[in-house]
N, C-alpha and C positions, 0 to 999 in steps of 0.2 A: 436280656430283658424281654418281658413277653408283651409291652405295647410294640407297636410299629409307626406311630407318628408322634410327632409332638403336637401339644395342643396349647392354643392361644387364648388366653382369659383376659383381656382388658378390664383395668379398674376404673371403674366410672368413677373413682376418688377425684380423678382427672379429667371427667366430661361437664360441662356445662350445666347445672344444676338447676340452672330454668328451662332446660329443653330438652328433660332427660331421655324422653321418648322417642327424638330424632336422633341422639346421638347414641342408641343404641341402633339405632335403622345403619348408622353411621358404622357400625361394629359386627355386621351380621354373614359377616362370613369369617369373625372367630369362632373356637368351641363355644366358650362361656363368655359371660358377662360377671365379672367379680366385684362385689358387691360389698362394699367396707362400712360395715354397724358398727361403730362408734359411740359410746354413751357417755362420754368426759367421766367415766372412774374407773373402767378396767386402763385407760390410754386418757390423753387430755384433750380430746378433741371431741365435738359432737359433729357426725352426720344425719342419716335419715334412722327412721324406725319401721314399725310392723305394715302400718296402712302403708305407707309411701312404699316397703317392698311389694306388698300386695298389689298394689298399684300395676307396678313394674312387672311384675310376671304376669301378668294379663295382655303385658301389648310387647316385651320383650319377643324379637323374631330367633332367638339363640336362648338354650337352660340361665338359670340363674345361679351362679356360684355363691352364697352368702356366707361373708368370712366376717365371724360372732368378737368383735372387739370391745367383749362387755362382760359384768361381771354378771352372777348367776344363769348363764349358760345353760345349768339341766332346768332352769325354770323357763328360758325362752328361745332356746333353741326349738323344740318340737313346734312351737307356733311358726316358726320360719319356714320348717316343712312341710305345714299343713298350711301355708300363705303360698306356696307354689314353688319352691327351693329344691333346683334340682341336687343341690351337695350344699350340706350344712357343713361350716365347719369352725370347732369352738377352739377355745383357748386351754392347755394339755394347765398352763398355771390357774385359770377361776373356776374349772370344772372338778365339782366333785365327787363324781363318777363316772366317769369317764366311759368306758366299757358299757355300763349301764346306757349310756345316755348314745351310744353308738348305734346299740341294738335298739333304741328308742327311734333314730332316723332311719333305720332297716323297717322297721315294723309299718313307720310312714310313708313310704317309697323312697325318702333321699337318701344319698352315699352319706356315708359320715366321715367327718376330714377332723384330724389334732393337729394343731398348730401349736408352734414352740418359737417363743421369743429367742430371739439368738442369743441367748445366756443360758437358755434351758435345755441338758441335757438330753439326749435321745434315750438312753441308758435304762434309768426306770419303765420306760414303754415298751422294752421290745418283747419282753413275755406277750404282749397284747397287737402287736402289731397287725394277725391276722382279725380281728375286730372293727378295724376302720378300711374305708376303703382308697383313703389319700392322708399323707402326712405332708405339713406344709411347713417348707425350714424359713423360717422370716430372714431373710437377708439384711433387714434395717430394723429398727427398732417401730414397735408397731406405733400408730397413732397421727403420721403424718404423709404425705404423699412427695415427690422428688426427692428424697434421699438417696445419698450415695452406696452403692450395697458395701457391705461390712464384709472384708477379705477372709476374714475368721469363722464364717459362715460357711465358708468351699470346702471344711472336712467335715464339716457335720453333716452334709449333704450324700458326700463318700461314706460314712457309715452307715446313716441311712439306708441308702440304697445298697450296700454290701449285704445290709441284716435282712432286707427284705429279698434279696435276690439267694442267698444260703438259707432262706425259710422257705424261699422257690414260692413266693405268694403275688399275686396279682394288687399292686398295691402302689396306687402313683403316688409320686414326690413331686410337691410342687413348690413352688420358691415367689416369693413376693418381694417387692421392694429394690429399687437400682436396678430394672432388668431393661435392655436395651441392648441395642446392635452393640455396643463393647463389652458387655457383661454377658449374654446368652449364650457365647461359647463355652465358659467358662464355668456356667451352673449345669448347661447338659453333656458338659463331659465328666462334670462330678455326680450325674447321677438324675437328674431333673428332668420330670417329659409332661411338667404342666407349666406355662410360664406367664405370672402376671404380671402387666405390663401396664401403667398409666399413663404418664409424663410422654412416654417415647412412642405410644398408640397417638392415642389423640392429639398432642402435639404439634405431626407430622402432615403435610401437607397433602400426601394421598393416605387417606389412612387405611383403604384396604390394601393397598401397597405395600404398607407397611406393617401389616399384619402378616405377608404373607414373605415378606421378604426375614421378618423374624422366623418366624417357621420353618422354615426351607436351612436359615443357618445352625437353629434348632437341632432340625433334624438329621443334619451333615457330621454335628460333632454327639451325638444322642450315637452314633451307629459307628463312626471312628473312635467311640470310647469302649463301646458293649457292643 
């Protein structure tokens, strides 16, 4: 593998939605801050939109990771990146060009992330893998926050990261949903060196503690696997 740390992305799915400003101060010595857009039709839930991210990348002290739980993706994805998004990343089932819409967040300065609901094959995407610069394997089914991660999700993680390490590309895996101190061994020794975390960040009673106590286990089994 050619990272050399793991990196910690808290889901403000899970922070406090009237004080989101302190609870990102709250979060600032993870990587990211992951960002769940929501529009109740790609998933059944609604969260924040465009102003509200803009908002948040203005006083965010960490990038903003903004993960697109909505449909038409190539229509609003590039406004995310030009709203201050340090990595877009859309959905591999509502986007209709995928590829296109990659090199659309390169041209803006953000990374571009495919996400794949844990039903959806990796298979179709790996001709294109060198085009994005993060694949994210959902571990739960998207739309909700505390979920249990889905067991069936630890090989698709393993291929991932096989196709991208045999194509020898710089290309992180990241994993959402059910990630916590019982789970984080077990998605970075399948392959995972981005980890978003909600429920067990904020949660937790020191929470840079627990950012860094994720990390550190992260990064123990990321380097006893690769």
């Amino acid at each position: 593998m050619r990272f050399v740390s793991a990196l910690i992305s808290p889901s403000i799915l899970s922070a406090d939605f009237a004080n989101l400003e302190a609870e990102l101060a709250r979060i600032k010595t993870a990587d990211f801050a992951h960002v769940d857009v929501m529009d109740a039709h790609f998933v059944p839930n609604l969260t924040l939109g465009l102003p509200v991210f803009e908002r948040l990348a203005q006083v965010s002290p960490i990038p903003l990771d903004a993960h697109l739980m909505i449909t038409a993706p190539d229509r609003w994805a590039p406004m995310y990146a030009e709203a201050g998004a340090a990595s877009v990343t859309f959905h591999a089932e509502a986007t209709m060009a995928p590829v296109r819409l990659a090199k659309e967040m390169h041209r803006l300065g953000a990374r571009a992330g495919l996400a794949l609901r844990p039903a959806t094959p990796i298979e179709p995407y790996l001709d294109h893998l060198a085009e994005f610069d993060m694949i994210l394997v959902m571990t739960v089914e998207p739309g909700f926050g505390g979920q249990s991660l889905i067991s069936g999700t630890i090989d698709k993680i393993k291929r991932v990261r096989h196709a991208i390490s045999e194509a020898n590309l710089d290309v992180w895996v990241q994993v959402d949903g059910g990630i916590n101190r019982t789970t984080i061994d077990r998605v970075a020794d399948a392959g995972a060196n981005v980890f978003v975390a909600g429920s067990a960040v904020f949660g937790a009673d020191d929470v840079p503690a627990e950012i860094e106590t994720l990390r550190g286990m992260a990064n123990s089994h990321m380097h006893e696997g690769h």
